[in-house]
LOKEFI-718970 format. One record per residue (C-alpha): chain; z, y, x; residue number from 1; residue in three letters. Coordinates in steps of 0.001 Angstrom, whole numbers. Example, Ala and Ser with C-alpha at 12.3 -4.5 7.8 and 13.67 -1.06 7.14 Angstrom:
REM residues 2
(A, (7800, -4500, 12300), 1, ALA)
(A, (7140, -1060, 13670), 2, SER)
//
This chain:
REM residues 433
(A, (6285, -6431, -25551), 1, UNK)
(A, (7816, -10225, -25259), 2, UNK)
(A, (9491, -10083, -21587), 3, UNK)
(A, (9035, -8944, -18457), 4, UNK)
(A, (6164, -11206, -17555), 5, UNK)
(A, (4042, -10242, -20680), 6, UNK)
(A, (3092, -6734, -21905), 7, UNK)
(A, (1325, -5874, -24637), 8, UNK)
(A, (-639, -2357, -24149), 9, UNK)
(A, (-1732, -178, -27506), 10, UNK)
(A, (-4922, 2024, -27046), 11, UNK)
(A, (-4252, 6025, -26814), 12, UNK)
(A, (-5786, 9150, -27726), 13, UNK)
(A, (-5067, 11259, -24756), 14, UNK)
(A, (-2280, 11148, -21788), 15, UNK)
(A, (-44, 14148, -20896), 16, UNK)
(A, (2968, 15329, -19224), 17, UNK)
(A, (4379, 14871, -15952), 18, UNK)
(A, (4932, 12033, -13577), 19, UNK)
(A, (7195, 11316, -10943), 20, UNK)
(A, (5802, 8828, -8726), 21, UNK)
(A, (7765, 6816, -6881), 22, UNK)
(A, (7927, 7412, -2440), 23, UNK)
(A, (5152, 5893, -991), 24, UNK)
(A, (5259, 2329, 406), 25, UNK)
(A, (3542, 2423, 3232), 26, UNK)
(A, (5437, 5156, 4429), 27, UNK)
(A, (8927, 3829, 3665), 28, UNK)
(A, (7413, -67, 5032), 29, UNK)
(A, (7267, 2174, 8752), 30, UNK)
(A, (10661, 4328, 8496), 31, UNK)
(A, (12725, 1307, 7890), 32, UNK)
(A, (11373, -771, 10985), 33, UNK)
(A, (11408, 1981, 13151), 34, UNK)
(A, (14762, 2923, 11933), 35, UNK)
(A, (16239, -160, 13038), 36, UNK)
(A, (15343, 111, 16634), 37, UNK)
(A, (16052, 3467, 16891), 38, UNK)
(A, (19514, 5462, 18174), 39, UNK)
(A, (21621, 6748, 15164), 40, UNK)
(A, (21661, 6156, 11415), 41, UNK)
(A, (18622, 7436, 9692), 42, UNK)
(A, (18451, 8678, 6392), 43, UNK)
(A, (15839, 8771, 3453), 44, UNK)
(A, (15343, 10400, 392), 45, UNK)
(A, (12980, 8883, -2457), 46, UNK)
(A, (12542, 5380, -456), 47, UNK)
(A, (10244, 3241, -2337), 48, UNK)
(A, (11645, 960, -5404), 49, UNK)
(A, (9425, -1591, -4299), 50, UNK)
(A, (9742, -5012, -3855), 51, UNK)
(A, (7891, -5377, -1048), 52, UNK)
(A, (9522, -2587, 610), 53, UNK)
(A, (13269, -4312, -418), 54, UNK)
(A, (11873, -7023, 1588), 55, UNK)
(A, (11577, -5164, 4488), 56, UNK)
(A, (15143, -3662, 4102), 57, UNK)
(A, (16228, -7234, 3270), 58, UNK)
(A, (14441, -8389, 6827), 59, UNK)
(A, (16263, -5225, 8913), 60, UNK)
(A, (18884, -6426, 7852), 61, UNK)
(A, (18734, -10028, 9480), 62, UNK)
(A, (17986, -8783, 12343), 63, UNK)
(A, (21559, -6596, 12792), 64, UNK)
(A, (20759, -3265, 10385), 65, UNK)
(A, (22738, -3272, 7628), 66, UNK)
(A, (21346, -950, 5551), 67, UNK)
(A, (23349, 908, 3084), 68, UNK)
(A, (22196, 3041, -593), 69, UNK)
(A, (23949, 6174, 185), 70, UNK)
(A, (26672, 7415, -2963), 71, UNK)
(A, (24959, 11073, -3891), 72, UNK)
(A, (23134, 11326, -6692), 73, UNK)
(A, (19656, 10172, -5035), 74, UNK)
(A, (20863, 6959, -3852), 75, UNK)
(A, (19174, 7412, -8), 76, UNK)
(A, (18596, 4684, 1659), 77, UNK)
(A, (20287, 4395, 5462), 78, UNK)
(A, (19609, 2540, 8318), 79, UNK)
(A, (22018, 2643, 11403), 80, UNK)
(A, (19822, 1696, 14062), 81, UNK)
(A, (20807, -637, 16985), 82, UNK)
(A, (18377, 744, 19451), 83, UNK)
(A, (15130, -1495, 21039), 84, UNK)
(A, (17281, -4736, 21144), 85, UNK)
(A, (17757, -6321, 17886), 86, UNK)
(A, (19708, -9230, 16984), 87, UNK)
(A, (18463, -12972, 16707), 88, UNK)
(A, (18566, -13646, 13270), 89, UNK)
(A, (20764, -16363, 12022), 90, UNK)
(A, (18010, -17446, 9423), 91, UNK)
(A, (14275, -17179, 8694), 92, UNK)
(A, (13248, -13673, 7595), 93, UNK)
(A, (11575, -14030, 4122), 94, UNK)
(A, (8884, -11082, 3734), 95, UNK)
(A, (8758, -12007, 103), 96, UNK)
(A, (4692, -10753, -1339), 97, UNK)
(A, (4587, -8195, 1594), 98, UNK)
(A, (2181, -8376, 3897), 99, UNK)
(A, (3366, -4993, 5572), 100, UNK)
(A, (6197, -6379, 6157), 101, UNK)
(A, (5126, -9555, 8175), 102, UNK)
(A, (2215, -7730, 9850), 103, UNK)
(A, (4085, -5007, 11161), 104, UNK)
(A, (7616, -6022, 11550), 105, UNK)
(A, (5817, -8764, 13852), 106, UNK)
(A, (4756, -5879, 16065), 107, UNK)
(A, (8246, -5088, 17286), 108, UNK)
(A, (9631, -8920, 16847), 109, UNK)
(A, (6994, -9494, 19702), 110, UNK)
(A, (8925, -7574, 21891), 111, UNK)
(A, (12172, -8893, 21530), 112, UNK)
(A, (14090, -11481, 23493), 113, UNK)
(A, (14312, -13908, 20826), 114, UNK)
(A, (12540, -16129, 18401), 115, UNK)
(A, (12120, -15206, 14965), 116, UNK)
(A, (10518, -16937, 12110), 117, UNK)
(A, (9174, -15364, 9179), 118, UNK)
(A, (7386, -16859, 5974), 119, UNK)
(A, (6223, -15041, 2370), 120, UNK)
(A, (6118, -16734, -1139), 121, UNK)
(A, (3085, -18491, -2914), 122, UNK)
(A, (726, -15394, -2565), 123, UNK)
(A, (1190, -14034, 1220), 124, UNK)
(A, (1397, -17764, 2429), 125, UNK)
(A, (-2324, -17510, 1395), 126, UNK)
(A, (-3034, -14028, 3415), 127, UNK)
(A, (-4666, -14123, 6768), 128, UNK)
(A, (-2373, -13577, 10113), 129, UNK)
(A, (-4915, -14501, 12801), 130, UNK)
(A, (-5771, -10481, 12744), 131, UNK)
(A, (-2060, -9951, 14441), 132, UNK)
(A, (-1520, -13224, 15879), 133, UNK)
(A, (-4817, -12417, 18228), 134, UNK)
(A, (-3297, -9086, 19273), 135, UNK)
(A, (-55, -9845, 19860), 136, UNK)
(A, (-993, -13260, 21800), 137, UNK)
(A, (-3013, -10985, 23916), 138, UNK)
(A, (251, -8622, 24999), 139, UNK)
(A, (1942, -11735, 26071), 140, UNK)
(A, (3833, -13037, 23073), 141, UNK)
(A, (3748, -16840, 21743), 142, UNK)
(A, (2988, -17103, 17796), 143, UNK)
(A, (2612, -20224, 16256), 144, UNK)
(A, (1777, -20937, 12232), 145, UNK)
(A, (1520, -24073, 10737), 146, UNK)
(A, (-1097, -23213, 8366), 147, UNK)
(A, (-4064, -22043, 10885), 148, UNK)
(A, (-3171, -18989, 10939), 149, UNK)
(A, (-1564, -18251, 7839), 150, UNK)
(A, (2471, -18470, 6968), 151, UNK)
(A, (4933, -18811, 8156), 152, UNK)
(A, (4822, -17652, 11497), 153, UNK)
(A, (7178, -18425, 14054), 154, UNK)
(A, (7317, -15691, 17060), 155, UNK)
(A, (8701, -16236, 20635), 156, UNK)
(A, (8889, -12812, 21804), 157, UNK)
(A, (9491, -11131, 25333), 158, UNK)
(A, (8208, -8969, 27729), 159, UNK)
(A, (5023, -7308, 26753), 160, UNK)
(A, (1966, -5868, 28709), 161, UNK)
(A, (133, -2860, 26777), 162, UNK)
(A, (-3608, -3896, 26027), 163, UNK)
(A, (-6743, -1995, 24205), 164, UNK)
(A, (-7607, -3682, 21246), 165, UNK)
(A, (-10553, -2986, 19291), 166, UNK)
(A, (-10042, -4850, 16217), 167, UNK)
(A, (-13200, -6631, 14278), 168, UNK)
(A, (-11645, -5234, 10578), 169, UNK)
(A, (-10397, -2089, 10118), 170, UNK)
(A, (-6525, -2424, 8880), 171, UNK)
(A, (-4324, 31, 9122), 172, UNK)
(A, (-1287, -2442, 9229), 173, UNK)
(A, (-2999, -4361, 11903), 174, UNK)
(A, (-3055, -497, 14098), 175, UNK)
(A, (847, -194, 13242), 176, UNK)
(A, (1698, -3802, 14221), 177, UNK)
(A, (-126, -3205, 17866), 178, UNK)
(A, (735, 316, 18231), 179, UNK)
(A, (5241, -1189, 17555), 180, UNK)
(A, (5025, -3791, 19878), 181, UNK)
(A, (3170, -1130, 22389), 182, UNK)
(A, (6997, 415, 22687), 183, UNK)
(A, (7803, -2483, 24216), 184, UNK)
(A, (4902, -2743, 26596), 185, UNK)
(A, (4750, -2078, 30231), 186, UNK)
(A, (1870, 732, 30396), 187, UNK)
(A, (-307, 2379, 27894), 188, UNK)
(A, (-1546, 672, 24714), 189, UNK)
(A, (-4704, 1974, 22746), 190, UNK)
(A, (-5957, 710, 19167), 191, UNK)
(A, (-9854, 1250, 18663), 192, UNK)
(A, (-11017, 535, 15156), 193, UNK)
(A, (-14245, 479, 14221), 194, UNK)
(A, (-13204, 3107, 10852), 195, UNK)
(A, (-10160, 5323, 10688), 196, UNK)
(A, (-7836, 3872, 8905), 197, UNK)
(A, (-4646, 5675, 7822), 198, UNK)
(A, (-2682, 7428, 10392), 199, UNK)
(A, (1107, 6819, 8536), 200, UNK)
(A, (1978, 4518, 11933), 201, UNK)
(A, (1416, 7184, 14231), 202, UNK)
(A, (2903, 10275, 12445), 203, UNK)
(A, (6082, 7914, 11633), 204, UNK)
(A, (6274, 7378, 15212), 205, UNK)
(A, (6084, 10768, 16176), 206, UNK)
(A, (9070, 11602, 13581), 207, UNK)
(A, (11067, 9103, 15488), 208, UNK)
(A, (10483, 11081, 19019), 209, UNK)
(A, (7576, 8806, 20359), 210, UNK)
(A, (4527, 10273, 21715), 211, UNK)
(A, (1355, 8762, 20443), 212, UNK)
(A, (-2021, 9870, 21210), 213, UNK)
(A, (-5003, 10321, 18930), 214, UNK)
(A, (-8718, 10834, 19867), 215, UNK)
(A, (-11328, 9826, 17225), 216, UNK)
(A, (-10577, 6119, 16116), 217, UNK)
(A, (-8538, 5471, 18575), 218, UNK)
(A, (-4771, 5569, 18828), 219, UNK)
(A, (-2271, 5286, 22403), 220, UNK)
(A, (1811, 4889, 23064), 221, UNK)
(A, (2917, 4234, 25813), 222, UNK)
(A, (5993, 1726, 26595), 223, UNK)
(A, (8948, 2522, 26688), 224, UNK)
(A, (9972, 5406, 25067), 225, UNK)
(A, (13248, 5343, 23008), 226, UNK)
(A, (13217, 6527, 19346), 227, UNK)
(A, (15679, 9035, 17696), 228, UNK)
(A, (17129, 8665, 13837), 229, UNK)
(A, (15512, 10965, 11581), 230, UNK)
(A, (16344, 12475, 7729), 231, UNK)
(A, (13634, 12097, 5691), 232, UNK)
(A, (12191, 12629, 1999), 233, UNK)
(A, (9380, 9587, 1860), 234, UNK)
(A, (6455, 11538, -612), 235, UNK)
(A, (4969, 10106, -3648), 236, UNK)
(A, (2562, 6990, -3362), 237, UNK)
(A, (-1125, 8199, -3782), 238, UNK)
(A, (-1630, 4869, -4397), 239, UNK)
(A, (730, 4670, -7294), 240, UNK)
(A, (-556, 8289, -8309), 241, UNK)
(A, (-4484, 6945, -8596), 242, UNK)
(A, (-3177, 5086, -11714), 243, UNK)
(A, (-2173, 7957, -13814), 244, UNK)
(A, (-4994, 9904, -12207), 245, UNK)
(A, (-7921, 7527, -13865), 246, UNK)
(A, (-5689, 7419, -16693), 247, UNK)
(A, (-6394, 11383, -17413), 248, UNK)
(A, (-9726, 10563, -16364), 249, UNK)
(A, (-10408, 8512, -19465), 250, UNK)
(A, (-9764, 11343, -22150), 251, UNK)
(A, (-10874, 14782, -21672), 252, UNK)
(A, (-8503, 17377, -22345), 253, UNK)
(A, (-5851, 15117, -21255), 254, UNK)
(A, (-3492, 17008, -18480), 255, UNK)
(A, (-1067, 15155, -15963), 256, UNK)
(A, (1352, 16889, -13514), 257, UNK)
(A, (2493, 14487, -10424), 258, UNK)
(A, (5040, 16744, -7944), 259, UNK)
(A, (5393, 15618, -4436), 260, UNK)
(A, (2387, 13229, -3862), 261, UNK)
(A, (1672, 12166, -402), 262, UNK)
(A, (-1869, 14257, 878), 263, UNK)
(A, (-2573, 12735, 3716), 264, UNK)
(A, (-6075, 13006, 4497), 265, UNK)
(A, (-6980, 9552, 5370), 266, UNK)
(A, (-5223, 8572, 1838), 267, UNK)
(A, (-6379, 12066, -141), 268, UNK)
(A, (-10123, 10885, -255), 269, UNK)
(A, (-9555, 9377, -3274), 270, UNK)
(A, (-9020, 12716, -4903), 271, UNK)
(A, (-12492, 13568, -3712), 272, UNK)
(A, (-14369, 10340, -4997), 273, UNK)
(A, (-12164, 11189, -8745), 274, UNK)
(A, (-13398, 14733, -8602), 275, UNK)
(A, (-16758, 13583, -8018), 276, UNK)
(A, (-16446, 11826, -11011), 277, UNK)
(A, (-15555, 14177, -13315), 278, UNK)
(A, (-11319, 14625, -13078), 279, UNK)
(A, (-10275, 18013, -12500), 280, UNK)
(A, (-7697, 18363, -9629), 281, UNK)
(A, (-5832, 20762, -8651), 282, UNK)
(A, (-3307, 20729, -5699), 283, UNK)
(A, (-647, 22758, -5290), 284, UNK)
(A, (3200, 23706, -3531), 285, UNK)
(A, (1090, 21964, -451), 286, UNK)
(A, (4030, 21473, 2290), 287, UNK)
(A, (4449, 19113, 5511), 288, UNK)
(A, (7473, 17016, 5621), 289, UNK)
(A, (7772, 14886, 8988), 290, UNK)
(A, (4460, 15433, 9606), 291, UNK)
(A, (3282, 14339, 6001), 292, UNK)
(A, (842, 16665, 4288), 293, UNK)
(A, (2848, 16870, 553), 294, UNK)
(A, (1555, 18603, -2669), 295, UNK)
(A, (1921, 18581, -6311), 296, UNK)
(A, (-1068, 17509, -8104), 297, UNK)
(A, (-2346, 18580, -11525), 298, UNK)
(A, (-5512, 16950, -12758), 299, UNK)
(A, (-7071, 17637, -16403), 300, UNK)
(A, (-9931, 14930, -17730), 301, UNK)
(A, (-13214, 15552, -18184), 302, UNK)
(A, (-16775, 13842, -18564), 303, UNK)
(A, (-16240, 11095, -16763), 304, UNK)
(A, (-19031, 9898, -14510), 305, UNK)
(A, (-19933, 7086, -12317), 306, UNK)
(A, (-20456, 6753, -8403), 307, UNK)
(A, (-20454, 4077, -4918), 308, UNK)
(A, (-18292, 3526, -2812), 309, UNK)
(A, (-19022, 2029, 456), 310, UNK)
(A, (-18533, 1938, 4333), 311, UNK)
(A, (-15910, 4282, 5420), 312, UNK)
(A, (-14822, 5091, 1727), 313, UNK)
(A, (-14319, 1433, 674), 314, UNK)
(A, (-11959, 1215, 3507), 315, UNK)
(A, (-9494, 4563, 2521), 316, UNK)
(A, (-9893, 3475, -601), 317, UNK)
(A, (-8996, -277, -217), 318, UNK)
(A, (-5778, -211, -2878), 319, UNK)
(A, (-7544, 1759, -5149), 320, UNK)
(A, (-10452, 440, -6329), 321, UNK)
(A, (-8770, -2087, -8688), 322, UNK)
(A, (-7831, 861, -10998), 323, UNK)
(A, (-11949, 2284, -10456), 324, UNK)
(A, (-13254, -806, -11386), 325, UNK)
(A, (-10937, -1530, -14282), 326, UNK)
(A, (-12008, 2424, -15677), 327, UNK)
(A, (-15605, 1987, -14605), 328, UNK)
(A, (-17335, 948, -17663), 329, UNK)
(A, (-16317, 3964, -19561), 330, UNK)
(A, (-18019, 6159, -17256), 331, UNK)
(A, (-20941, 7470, -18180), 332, UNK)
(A, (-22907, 6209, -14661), 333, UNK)
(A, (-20859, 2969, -13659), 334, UNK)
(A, (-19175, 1864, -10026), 335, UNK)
(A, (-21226, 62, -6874), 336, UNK)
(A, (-18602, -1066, -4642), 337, UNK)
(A, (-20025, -2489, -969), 338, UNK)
(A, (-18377, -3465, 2211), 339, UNK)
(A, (-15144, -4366, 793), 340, UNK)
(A, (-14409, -8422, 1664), 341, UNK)
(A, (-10911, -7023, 2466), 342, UNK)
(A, (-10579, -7604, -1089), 343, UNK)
(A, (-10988, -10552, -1488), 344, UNK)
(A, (-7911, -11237, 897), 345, UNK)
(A, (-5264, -8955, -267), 346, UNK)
(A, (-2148, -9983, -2572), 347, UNK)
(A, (-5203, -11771, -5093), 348, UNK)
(A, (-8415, -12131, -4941), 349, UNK)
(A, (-9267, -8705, -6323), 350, UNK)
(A, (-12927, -9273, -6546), 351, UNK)
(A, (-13124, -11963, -8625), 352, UNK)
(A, (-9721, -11343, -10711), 353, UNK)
(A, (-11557, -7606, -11567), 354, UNK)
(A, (-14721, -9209, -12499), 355, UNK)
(A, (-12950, -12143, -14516), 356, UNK)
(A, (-10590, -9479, -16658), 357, UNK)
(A, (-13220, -7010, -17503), 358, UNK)
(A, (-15782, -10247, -18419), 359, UNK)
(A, (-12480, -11024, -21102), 360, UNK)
(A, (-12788, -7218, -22314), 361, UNK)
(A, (-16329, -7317, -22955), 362, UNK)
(A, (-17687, -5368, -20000), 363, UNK)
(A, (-20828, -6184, -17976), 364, UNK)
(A, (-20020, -6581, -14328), 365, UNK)
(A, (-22152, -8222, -11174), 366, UNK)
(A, (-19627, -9769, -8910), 367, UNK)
(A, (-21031, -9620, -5255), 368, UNK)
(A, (-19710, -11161, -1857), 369, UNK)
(A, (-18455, -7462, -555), 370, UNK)
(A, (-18160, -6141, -3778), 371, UNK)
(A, (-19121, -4767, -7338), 372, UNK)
(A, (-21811, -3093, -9445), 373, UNK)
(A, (-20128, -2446, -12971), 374, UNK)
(A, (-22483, -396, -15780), 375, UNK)
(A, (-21613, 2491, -17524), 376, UNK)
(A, (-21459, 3396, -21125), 377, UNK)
(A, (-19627, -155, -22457), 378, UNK)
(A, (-17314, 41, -24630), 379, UNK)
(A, (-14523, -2546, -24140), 380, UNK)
(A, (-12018, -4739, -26472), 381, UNK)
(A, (-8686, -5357, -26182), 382, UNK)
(A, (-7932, -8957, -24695), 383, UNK)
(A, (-5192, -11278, -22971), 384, UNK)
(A, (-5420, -10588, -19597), 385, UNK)
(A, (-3790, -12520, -16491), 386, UNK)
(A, (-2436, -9968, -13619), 387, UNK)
(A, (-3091, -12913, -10939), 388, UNK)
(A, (154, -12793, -9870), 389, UNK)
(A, (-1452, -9159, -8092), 390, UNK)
(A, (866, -5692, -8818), 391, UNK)
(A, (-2594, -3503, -8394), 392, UNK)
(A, (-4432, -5982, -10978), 393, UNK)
(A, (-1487, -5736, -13514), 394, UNK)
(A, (-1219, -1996, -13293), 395, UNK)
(A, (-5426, -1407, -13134), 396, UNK)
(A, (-5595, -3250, -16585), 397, UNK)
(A, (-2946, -1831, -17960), 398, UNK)
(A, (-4608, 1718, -17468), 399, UNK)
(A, (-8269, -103, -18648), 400, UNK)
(A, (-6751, -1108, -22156), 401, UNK)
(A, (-5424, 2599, -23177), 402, UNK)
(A, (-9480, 3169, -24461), 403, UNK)
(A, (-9872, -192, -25239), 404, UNK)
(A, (-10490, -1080, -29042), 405, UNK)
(A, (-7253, -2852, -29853), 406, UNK)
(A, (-4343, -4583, -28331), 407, UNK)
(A, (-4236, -5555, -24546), 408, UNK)
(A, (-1941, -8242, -23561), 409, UNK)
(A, (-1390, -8641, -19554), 410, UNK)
(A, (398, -12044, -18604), 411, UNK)
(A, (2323, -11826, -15371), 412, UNK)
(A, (2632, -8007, -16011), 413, UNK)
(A, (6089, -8332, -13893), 414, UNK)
(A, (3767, -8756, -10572), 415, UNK)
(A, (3637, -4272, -11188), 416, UNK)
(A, (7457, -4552, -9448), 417, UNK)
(A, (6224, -5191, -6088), 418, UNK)
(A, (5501, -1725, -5742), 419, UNK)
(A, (6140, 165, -8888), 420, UNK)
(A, (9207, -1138, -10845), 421, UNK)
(A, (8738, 1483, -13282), 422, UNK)
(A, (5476, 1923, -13653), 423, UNK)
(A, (5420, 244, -17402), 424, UNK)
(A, (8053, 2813, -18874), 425, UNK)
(A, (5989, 5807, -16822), 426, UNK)
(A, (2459, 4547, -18664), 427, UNK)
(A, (4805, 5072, -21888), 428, UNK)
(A, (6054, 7978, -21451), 429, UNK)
(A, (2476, 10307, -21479), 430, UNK)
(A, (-313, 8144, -23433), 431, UNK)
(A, (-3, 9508, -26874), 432, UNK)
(A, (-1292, 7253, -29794), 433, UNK)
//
């Protein structure tokens, strides 16, 4: 190990012990928005570490939050909020690598009585905003960005009028971002997506006092409505979880305990597509927390096998199928992955970087359009690797080299920060070598 940009990864023998995963980003991404224009100081427990999510904090507090880490021994994070009216920022609000934070923080910046201006770094000035911009131009707001469509985008927000939207790509962020400027609308807004994405928006909304509607894919609030502060313990990242998960995956017999993990449904199928595979789960302590299904997962590896993922699945499991790909070859059957462009837009190319860093291992792998078909049965080599500037890439490898023959080096390894600071000294603490 040479720095923080560069990590060099040893092969294992097995993984064991127990894991706490950080809380869950896309959860603590909602709280902190919806925080700031509520009434009262809200209050959470295990906020996400994440970079992206600091953004977001960072961004609150431009816009008249100021967020404060709490003195007991948890460090909570709280968030006086200042009601639906925030503050004009003095300055533009950087978002960082987040595009949660852009997409959905532009949901409520649309309804305010100011303009804002908000802009990313290298990587999500690349990302696509058009899916928001469309939305949000439609409810009344004026967005412009000097990059057609892309960052940074400058919002002149104001009165609203609620709309149904029925959005070409399924995006969960893209639900949240309507369904927060639909507060601020005059009459009912409804979100119809063509797949269910996940549901975090609504059920955060709900916490905060709103009532929001659900009926098959689609999703209504209605304007208006004020939202209440809120204690809260965010649950572990699923997301974060899948890593360790395919890590027991690769050596049977290994065991892994992860306490508190996040269960919502439209997150949880990945535990079905891992048991599928061969990974023995086993939830337990199963609890709701603010509406958030919550349980402690135990999962014990096995043979592992191959499978497809496609349609529906590709789409709940969007952030996870780096870390499948990057395991697939060791399976015994191999991974098809279809209908997924969306990754070829997220924080990297995640397609081609997948294809390129398993190609420097050894592996087989057919890159497609949509997606992937990676064989089973290879048997991979250790390699230098590049992360792409991509947290999911860094981490996905990183898992990958522990059966690899040899030494793994990942360049760029830092990128794992943006949502899992830790994640490094975790992966260290249960593979056994």
């Amino acid at each position: 190990m040479s720095d923080d940009s560069t990590i060099v990864v040893r092969p294992a023998h097995s993984v064991r012990g127990v894991v706490r995963i950080p809380g869950d980003k896309s959860i603590s991404h909602r709280y902190a928005m919806l925080a700031a224009i509520a009434e009262g100081t809200s209050r959470f427990h295990n906020f996400s570490a994440a970079r992206d999510c600091a953004s977001t904090l960072d961004c609150v507090a431009k816009l008249g939050c100021e967020w404060k880490r709490s003195n007991d021994a948890d460090g909570a994070i709280e968030v006086p909020g200042i009601g639906p009216r925030l503050k004009a920022p003095t300055e533009t609000l950087d978002c960082g690598n987040s595009g949660s934070t852009m997409r959905m923080l532009s949901g409520i910046l649309a309804g305010q009585p100011f303009t804002s201006e908000l802009c990313g770094d290298d990587s999500l000035s690349r990302r696509p905003m058009a899916r928001i911009m469309t939305p949000l131009s439609e409810m009344g707001a004026k967005i412009l960005s000097s990059e057609g469509g892309r960052p940074p985008l400058k919002i002149q927000g104001g009165p609203l009028k609620a709309i149904h939207y029925m959005p070409e790509v399924a995006s969960a962020q893209v639900k949240s971002c309507v369904l927060f400027a639909g507060l601020f609308a005059d009459g009912e807004t409804v979100v119809e997506e063509p797949i269910r994405t996940r549901d975090h928006g609504e059920i955060a909304l709900r916490a905060f006092g709103a009532e929001v509607e659900r009926k098959g894919n689609a999703s209504r609030i209605v304007g208006g409505q004020r939202l209440h502060a809120i204690e809260a313990h965010v649950p572990g990242d699923l997301s974060s979880a899948a890593f360790f998960l395919c890590a027991a995956a690769l050596f049977p017999g290994s065991q892994i305990t992860l306490p508190g993990i996040l269960m919502n449904p439209t997150r949880a199928r990945l535990l079905d597509i891992l048991m599928q595979m061969g990974l023995g789960v086993a939830v337990a302590h199963l609890e709701s927390q603010q509406g958030e299904l919550v349980g402690t997962i135990e999962a014990r590896g096995a043979e592992w096998k191959g499978t497809a993922i496609a349609g529906a699945d590709t789409a709940a499991l969007i952030d996870e199928i780096p870390v499948l790909a990057a395991v697939a070859p060791y399976s015994s059957g191999g991974l098809e992955v279809r209908d997924g462009k969306e990754l070829r837009v997220k924080e990297s190319d995640r397609i081609a970087a997948v294809a390129a860093n398993l190609r420097k291992m050894g592996a087989e792998i057919e890159e497609r359009p949509d997606g992937m078909k990676i064989p089973g049965n290879q048997r991979l080599h250790g390699a230098e690797l590049d992360s792409f500037g991509d947290h999911r890439i860094a981490m996905a490898f990183a898992i990958a080299a522990l059966r690899a023959e040899g030494e793994t080096t990942i360049h760029g390894a830092d990128a794992a920060g943006v949502s899992y600071p830790a994640f490094f000294r975790d992966l260290e603490s249960i593979a056994t070598s």
